[in-house]
N, C-alpha and C positions, 0 to 999 in steps of 0.2 A: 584484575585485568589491567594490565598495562598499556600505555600511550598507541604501541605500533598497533595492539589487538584491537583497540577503540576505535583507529583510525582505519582500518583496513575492515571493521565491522561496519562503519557506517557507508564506505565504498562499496561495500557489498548491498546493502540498503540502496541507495540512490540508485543503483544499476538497476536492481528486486524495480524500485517504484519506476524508473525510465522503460524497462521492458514493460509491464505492466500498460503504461499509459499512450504504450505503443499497440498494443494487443487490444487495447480497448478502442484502440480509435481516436483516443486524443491527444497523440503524438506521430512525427513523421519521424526516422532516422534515416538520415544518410548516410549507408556504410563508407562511401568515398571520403568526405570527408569530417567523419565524427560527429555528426554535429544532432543534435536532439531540436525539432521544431516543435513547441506545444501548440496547438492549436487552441484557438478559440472555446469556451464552453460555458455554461448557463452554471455557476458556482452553487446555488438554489440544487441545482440538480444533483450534482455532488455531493453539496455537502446532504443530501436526503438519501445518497446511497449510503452516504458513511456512517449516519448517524445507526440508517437500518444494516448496515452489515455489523458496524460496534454491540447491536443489542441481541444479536441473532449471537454471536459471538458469546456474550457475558451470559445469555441464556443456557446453551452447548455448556459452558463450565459449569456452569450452578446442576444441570442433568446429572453431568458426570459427578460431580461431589454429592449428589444426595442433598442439595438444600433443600430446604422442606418438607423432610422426612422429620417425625416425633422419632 
């Protein structure tokens, strides 16, 4: 992967997490003019969904491989 694909991969990311934290509620955007407001939010709470969405996640993979199957 070269420099433009890294850089235009992670532009793609931040748009992915700024639509998201809009959708959620914990962001404003104003299409006029660009501009992304985070709001306020309880970090506790977050980081308690992320930790429960990371392990729901790593779970679904382990499913699909068959771990812990003899």
């Amino acid at each position: 992967m070269n420099i433009t694909s890294a850089a235009r991969l992670i532009a793609y990311g931040v748009g992915l997490g700024a639509s998201l934290l809009a959708l959620a509620g914990y962001a404003t955007f104003d299409a006029a003019t660009g501009t992304l407001d985070i709001l306020p939010f309880n970090i506790s709470v977050v980081s308690t969904w992320a930790i429960t969405a990371f392990t729901n996640a790593l779970a679904a993979v382990a499913l699909l491989r068959g771990w812990g199957k003899k």
